[in-house]
C-alpha positions in Angstrom: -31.2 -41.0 116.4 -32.7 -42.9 119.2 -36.0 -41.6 118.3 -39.1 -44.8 118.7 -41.4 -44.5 115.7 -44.8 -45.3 116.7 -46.0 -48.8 114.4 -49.4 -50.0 113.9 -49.3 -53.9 112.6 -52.2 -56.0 111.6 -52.9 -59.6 112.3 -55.8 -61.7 111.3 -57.1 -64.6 113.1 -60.4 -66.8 113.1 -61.9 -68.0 116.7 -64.7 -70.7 116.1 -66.4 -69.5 112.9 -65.6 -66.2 113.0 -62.3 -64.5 111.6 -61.0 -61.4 113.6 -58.6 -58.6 112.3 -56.1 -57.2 114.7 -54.4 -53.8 114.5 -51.6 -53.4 117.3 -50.2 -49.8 117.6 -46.9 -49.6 119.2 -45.8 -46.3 120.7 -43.0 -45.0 122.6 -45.3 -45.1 126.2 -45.7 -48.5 126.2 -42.2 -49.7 126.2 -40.8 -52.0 128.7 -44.5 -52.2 129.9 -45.9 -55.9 131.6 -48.9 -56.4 129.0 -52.2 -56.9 130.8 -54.5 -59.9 130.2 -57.7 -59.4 129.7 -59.9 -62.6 128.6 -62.0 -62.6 125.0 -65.1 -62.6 126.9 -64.0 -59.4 128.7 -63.1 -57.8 125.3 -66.0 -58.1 124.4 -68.3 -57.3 127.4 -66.5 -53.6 127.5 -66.6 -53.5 123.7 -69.3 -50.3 123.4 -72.5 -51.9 122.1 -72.7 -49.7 119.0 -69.8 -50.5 117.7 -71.0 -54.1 117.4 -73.3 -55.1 114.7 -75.1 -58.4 114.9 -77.8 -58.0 111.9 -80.6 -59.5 112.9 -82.6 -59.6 109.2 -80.1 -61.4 107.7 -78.2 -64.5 109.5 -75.1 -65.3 107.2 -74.0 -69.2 107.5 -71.3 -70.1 110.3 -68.8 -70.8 108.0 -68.7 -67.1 105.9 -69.1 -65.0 109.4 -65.9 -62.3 109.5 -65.2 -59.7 112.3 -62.8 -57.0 112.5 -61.3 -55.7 115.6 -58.8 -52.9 116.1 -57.3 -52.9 119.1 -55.1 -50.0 120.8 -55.3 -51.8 124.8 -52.8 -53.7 126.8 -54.3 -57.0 125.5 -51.7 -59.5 124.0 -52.4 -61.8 121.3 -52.0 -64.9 123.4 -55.4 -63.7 125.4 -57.1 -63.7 122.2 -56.0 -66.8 120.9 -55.9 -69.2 124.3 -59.5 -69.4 123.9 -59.5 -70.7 119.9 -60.9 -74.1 119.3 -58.5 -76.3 120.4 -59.8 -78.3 117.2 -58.1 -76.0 114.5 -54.9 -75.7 113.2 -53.1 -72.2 112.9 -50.4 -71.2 110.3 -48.5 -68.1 110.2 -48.2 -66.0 106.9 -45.0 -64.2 105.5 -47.8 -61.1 106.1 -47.7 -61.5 109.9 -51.5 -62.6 109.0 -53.1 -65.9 110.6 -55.1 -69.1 109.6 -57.1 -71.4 111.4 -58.0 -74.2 109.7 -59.8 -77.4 110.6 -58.5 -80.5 111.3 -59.1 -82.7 108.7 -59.2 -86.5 110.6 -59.5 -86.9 114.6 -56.1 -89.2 113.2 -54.4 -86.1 112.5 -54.2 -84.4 115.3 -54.9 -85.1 119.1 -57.5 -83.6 120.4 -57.6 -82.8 124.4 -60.4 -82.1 126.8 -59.0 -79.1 128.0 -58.8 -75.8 126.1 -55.3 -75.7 124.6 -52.9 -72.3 125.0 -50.4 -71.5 121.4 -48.0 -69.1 121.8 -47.6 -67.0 119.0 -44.6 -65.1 117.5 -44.1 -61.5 117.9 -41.5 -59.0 117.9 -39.2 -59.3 120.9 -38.9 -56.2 123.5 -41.8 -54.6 122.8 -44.5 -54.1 125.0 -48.2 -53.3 123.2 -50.9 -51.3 124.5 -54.3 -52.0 123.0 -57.5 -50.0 123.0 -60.8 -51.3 121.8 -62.1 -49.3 118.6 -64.4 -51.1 117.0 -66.3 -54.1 115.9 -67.8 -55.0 113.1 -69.3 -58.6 111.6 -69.8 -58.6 107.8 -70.8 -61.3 106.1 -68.0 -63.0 103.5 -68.3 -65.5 101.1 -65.6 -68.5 102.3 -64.8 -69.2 98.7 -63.3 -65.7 97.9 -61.3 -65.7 100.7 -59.4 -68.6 99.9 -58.8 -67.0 96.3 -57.6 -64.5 98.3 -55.3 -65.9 100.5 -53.6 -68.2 97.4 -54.0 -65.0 95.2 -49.6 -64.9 95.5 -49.0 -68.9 95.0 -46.9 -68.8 91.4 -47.9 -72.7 90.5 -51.3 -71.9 90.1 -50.7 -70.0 87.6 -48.1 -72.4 85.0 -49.8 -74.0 82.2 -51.1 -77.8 82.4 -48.6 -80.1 80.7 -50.1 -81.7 77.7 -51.3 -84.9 79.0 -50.1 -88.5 77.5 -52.6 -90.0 75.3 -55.0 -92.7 76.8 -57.7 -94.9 75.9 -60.2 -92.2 77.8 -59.2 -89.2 75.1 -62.1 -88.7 73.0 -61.7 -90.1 69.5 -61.9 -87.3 68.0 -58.8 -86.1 69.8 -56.9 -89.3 68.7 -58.0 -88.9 64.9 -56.3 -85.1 65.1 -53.2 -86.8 66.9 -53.1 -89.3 63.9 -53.3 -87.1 61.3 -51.1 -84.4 62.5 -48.1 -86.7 63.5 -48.0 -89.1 60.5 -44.3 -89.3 60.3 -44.1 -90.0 64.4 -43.6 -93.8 64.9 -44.1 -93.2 68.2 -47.4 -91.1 68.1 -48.9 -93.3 65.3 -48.3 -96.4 67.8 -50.0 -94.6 70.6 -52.7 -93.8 68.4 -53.5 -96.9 67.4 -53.2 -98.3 70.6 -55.4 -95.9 72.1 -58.1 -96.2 69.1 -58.5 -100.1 69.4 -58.8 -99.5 73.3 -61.1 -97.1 73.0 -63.4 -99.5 70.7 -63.2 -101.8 73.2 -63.3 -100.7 76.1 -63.3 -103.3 79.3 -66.1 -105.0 77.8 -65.9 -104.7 74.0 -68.7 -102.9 73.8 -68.1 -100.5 71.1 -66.0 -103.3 68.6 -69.6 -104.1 67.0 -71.1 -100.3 66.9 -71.7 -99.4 63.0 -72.0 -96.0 63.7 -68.6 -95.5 65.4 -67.4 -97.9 62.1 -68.8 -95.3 59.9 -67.3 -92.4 61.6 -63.8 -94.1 61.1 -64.1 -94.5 57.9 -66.0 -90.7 57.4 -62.8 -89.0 59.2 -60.2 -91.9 56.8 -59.0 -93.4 59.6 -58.9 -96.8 57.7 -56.5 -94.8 55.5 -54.3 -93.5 58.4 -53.4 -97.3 60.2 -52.9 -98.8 56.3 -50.4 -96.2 55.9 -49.1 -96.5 59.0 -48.3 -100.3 58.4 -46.8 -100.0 55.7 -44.7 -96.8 56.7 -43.9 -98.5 59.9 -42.6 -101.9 59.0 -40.2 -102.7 61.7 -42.8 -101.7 64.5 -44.0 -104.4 65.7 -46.2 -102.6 67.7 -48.0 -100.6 65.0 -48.0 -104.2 63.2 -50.4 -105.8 65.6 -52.6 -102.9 66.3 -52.8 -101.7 62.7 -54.0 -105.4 61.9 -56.5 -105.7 65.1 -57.9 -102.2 63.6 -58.5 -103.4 60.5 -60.4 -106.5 61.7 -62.7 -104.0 63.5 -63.2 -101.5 61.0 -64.1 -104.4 58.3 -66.3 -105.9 60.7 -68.5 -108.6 58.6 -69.8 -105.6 56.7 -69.3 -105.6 52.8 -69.2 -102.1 52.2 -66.4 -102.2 54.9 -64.6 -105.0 53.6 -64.5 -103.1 49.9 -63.2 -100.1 51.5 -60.1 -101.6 52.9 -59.6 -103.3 49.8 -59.8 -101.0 47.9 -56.3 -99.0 49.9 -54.5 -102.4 49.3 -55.2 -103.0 53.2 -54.8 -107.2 52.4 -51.4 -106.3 51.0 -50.2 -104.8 53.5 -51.3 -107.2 55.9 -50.1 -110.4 54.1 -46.6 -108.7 53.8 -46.5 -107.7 57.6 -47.2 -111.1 58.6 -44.6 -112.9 55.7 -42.3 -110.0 57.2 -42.9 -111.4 60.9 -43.1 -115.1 60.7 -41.3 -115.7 64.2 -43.9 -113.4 65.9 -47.1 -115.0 66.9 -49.2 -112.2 67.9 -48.7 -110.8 64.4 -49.7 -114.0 62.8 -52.8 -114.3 65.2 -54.1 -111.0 64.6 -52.7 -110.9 61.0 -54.8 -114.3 59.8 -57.9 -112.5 62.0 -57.9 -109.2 59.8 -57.5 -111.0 56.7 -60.0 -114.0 57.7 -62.1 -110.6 58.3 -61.8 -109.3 55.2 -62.5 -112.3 53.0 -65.8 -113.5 54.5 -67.8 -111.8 51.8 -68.0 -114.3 49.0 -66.4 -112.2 46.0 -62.8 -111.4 48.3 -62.2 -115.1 49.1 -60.7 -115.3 45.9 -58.3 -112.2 46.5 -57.5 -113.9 50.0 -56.2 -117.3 48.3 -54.3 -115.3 45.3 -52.1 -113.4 48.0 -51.1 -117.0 48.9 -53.8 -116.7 51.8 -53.4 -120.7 51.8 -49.4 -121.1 52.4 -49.6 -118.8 55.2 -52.6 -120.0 57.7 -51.2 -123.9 57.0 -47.5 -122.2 57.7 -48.8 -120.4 60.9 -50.5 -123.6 62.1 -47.5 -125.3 61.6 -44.7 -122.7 62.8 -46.6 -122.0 66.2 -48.1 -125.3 67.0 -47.7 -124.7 70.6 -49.5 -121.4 70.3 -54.0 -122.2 71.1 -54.1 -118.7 69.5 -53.1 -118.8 66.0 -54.3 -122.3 65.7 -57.7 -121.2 66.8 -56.8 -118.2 63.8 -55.9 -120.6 61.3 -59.1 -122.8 62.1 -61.4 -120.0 61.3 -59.3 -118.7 58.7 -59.9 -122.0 57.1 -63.6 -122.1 57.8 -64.1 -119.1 55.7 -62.0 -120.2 52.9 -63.9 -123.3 52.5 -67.3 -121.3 52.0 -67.2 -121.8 48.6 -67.0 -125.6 47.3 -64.4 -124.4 44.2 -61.7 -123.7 46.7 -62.1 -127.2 48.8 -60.0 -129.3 47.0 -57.1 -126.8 46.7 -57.3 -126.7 50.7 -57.7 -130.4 50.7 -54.7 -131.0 48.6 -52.5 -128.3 50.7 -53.1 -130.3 53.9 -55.9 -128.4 55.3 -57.6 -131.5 57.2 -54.2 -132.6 58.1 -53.7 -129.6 59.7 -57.0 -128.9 62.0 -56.6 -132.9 63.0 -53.4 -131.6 64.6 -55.0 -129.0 66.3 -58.1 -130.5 67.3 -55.9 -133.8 69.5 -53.2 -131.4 70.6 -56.0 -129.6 72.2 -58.5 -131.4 72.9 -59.2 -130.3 76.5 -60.0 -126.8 75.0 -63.8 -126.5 74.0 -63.1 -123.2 72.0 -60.9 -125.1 69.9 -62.6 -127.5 69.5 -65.1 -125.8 68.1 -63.1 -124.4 65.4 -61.5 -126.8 64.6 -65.2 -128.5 64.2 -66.0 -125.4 62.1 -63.3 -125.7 60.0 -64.0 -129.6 59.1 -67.7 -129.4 58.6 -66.9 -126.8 55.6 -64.4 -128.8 54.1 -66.4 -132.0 54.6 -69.5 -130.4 53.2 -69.8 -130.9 50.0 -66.1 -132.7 49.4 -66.8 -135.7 51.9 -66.6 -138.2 48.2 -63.1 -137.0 47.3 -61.5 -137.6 51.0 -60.2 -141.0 51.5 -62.3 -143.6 54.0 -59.5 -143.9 56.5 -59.3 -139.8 57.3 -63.4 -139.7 57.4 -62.9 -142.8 59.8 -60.4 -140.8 62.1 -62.5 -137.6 62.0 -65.4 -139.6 62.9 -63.6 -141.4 65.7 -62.5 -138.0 67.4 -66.0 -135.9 66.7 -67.4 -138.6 68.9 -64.6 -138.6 71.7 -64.9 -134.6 71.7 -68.7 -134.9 72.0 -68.4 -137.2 75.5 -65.7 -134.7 76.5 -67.6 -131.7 76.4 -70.9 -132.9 76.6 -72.0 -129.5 78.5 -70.7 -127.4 75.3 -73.1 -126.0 73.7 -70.9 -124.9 70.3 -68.9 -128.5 70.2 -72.0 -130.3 70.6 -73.8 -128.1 67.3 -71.2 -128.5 65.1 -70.4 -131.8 66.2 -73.5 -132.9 64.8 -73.3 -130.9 61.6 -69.7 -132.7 61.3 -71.4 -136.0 61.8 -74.3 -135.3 59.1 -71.3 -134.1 56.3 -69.9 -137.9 57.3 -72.5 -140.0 57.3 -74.2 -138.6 53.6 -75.5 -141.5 51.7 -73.0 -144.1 53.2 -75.2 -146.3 54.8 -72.0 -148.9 56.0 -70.5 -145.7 57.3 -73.1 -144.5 59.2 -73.5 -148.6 61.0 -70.4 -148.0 62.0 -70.9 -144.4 63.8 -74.2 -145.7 65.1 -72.2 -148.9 67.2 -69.9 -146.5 68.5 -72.5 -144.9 70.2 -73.1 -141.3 67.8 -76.8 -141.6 68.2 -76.6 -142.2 72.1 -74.1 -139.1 72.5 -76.9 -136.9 69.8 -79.7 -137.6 72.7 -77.2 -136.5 75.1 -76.5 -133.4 73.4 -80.6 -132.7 73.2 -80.8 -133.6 77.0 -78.5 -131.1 78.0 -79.4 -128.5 75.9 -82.8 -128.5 76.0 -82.8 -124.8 76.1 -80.5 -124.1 73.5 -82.6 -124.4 69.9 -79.7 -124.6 67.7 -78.6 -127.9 69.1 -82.2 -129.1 69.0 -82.5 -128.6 65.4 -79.2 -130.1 64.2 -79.3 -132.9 66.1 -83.2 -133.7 64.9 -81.7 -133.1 61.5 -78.1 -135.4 62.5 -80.7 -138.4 63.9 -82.5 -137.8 60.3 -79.5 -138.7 58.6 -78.3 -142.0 60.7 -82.0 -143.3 60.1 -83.1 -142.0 57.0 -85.5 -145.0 55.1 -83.2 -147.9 56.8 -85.7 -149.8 58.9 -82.8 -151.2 60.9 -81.4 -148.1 61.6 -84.4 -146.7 63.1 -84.9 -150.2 65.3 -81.3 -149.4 66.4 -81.9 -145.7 67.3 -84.9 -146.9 69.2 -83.1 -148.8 71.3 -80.4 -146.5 71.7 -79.3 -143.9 74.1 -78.3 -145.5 77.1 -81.5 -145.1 79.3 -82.8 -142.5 76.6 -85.9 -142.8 75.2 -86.0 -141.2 71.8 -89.4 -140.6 71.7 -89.3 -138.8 75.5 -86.7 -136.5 74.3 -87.8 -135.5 70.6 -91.4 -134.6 72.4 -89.6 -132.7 75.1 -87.9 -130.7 72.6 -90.9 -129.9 70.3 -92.5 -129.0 73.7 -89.8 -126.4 75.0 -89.7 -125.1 71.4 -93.2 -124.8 70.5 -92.7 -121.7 68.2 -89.8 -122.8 66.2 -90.4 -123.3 62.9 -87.4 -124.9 61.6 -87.3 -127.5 64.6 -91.3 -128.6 64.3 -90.8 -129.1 60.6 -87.5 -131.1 61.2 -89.1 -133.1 64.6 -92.5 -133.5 62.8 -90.4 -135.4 60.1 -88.6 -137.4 62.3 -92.2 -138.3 63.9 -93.1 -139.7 60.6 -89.9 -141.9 60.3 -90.4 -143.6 63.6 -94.3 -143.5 63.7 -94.8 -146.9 62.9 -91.8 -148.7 64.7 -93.3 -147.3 68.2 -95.6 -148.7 70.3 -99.7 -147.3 71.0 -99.0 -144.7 73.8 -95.9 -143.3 71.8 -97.9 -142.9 68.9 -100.6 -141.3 70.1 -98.5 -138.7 71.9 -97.0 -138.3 68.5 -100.3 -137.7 66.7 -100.7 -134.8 69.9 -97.1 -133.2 69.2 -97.9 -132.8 65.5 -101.5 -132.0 66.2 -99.9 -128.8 67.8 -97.4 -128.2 65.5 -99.5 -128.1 62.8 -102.0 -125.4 65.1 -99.5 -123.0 65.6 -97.7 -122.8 62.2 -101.1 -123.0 59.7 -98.8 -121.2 56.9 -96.2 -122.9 56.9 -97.0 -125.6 54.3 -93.7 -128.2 55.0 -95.2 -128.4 58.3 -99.1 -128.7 57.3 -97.3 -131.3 54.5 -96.0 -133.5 57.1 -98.3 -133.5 59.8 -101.0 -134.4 57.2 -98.6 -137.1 55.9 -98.4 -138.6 59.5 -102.6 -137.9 60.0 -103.9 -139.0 57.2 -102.6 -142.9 57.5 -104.0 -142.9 60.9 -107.9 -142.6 60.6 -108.5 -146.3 62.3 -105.8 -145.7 64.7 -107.3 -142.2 66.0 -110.5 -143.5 66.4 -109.6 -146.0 68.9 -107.5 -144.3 71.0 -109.7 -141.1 71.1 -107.7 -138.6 69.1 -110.1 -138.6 66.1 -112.0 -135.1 66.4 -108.9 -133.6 67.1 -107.0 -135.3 64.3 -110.1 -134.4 62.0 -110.4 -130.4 63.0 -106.5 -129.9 61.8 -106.2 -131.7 58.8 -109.9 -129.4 57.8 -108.0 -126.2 58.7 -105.0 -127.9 56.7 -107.1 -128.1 53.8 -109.0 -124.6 54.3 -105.8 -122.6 54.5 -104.3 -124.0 51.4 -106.6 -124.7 49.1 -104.3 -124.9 46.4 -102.1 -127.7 47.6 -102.6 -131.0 45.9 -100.7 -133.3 48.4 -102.4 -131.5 51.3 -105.7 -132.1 49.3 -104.8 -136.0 48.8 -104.0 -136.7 52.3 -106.5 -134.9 53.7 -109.2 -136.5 51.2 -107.1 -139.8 52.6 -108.1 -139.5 55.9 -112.0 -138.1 55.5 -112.6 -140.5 52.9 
């Protein structure tokens, strides 16, 4: 009809910290009209005082500050927004409303020295003639008006996608997964995965918790993996990390072990590993579960009538270039050779044959080594008579060439010695021969470089024990042993670093008394000292008060001249004091007093 309707928009913008609301009112008047530009800091100079409200009793922060403005003059919206930090961003809503925002990064965008002009959008032809109403600062919270301004996005509200399962679920969310998907091959894998990751963590730390073991078993998660390896059977996947689940969840721990046993969790195992003979991740952690479950005394048995035997000496055998599953089998063998009944079965299977591989087709690796050292020492234990010369001879050889080769390994060097004691047992032509190869030498070694560590100290004062024992010549030979290493200077060294030790006084105050009269006077007198203090700080322990009044009591004339006599005489009185009711303690005290 050609008639101009008058319109009133509204626009809001934010200049520094403040956000202003604009209301334009477009009439017919105004039409075709040159706008006038009139600056902010006019605007506000003629704005009428009372219509602006500053608040003085209560300062809101910068950030939350909001202004409103309606404006009915002839300034445009470029006037107001040439003087807007140059710093912010604006966007233009659907709404005809406007958002500053702050840069985030100087990277972002480039900032000038000079106030920056933006031209903003409006509708084309029309002229607008603005009046000042009012103005009016009220406090906002800068929160709510973000709500606010999102309140129409659609994403925000979809629902979350279920997220994948991950080691970082909580466990009991992975037990409820388990349980609920039990015919899901692919959940049950993920749950397993995610379980034995969890228990682990990056440093393992939860594998050895007995409370998170109890709560498996409380919520039948022991029941779940079983059933899922035998449900499962061409998994692979739910194969290895069923069978590393078991291994944790038996953990050492009899009750455990009985558990698992009892749900035919051996059974299971031995038929996922016959099932997978070509895999050697399934044999490894197969042989690991059921080594696991047979270290209590009473399941060995079980272990060896599931044909526990044919399978470590077939997995040592069918993945001999895998460290792995030999280091597996090893153990697996050291635990079936607990009890002395099963030796000669293992024996006669080729279980020494076996480890001897192992140990010289990797004898660079001092984990192995040790196993394989393990492994021997049990067999050799209490069997040693019914092995054949030759093989002791060969496992002697290469006990000593491991020992020079990781002479700063505290595990090979231990059970070197432990292997060397199980050889040399009441075969004194044997134990010549070990002696000229240099065993006693490389046993001072081992004390030398472990000082620190008390297990080596005690097994090889107990290893030097058995190369001497009552043979006169042996102990002149081990006196002159050691390449540069004085026995005496080490075996006092020891008994000085370990002064507390009971087991390692009782066995170095025994070795005292076998070399005590081969050594010269200064040796022997720092003998009678070492013992002396021994015998002071372990006054109950009658093997110790035994021997070091066994050693005192044959030196009365000896004491006296070099100047130990008081002291010698003051311990063998407490000796005798503390137990009264020792007649060998009597008779060597009475000995040396008489």
């Amino acid at each position: 009809s050609g008639l101009i309707i008058p319109t009133q928009t509204t626009q809001t913008t934010r200049i520094g910290d403040t956000l202003i609301t604009t209301t334009t009112t477009t009439s017919a008047s105004n039409i075709g009209k040159k706008p006038s530009h009139v600056s902010v800091e006019e605007l506000m100079k003629h704005a009428p005082t009372a219509l602006f409200t500053t608040h003085d009793d209560h300062q809101p922060e910068p950030e939350s500050k909001h202004a409103t403005v309606n404006l009915e003059s002839n300034v445009t919206n470029d006037d107001i927004m040439a003087k807007a930090d140059s710093s912010n961003e604006i966007e233009k809503m659907e709404d005809g409303e406007i958002r500053l925002s702050p840069q985030v990064s100087d990277d972002d965008v480039e900032e000038s020295e000079t106030e920056q002009d933006f031209i903003l959008d409006g509708p084309e032809n029309v002229d607008v003639d603005q009046s000042i109403e009012e103005v009016d600062i009220v406090s906002h919270n800068v929160e709510r008006n973000m709500k606010l301004l999102f309140r129409n996005d659609s994403t925000s509200s979809r629902p979350p996608p279920d997220p994948p399962i991950t080691p970082n679920d909580s466990l009991e969310k992975l037990i409820k997964k388990m349980e609920e998907d039990v015919d899901d091959a692919g959940s049950q894998e993920d749950c397993c995965r995610a379980i034995f990751e969890y228990l682990c963590g990056s440093e393992g730390h939860l594998i050895n918790n007995n409370r998170i073991r109890q709560r498996l078993f409380d919520r039948n998660v022991h029941t779940l993996v079983v059933s899922a390896i035998e449900k499962f059977p061409e998994n692979i996947h739910i194969q290895v990390d069923g069978c590393k689940l078991v291994q944790i969840m038996a953990g050492n721990v009899e009750k455990y072990q009985k558990s698992l046993w009892s749900i035919s969790a051996g059974e299971m195992i031995v038929h996922s590993i016959r099932r997978n003979m070509n895999n050697p991740r399934l044999q490894e952690h197969g042989i690991n579960a059921l080594r696991t479950l047979a270290f209590t005394c009473d399941r060995q048995d079980e272990f060896i009538s599931l044909g526990g035997v044919t399978i470590v000496l077939t997995a040592m055998y069918e993945h001999r270039p895998d460290i792995r599953v030999q280091e597996a089998c090893c153990k697996a063998l050291e635990v079936l050779g607990f009890q002395v009944k099963h030796h000669h079965g293992l024996i006669e299977a080729g279980a020494i044959d076996s480890v001897m591989w192992a140990l010289l087709s990797y004898k660079y690796d001092p984990r192995l080594v040790e196993s394989c050292f393990k492994a021997l020492h049990c067999l050799l234990y209490q069997s040693g008579s019914s092995v054949k010369v030759s093989k002791k001879a060969r496992v002697g050889r290469h006990t000593l060439h491991s020992m020079k080769l990781h002479k700063n390994h505290a595990g090979v060097q231990e059970y070197a010695c432990k292997l060397l004691i199980c050889l040399v047992r009441r075969k004194d032509k044997y134990k010549r021969a070990l002696m000229q190869e240099g065993a006693c030498a490389l046993i001072l070694t081992a004390m030398q470089n472990h000082l620190f560590n008390v297990n080596v100290q005690r097994i090889a004062c107990l290893a030097l024990l058995a190369f001497i024992d009552r043979n006169r010549e042996h102990k002149k030979y081990l006196l002159n042993e050691g390449e540069g290493l004085n026995v005496g200077t080490v075996l006092l060294t020891s008994l000085d670093q370990h002064p507390l030790d009971d087991v390692l006084q009782e066995y170095g105050c025994k070795l005292i008394s076998r070399l005590f009269h081969e050594v010269g006077n200064h040796l022997k007198t720092q003998f009678l000292k070492a013992t002396v203090v021994a015998m002071d700080n372990h006054v109950e322990d009658e093997r110790i008060q035994e021997i070091g009044c066994r050693i005192l009591g044959a030196t009365k004339s000896f004491s006296t001249n070099v100047g130990v006599y008081d002291l010698v005489e003051e311990a063998l009185i407490t000796a005798k004091s503390v137990h009264p009711n020792d007649e060998r303690i009597l008779s060597l005290v009475a000995r040396f007093l008489n």
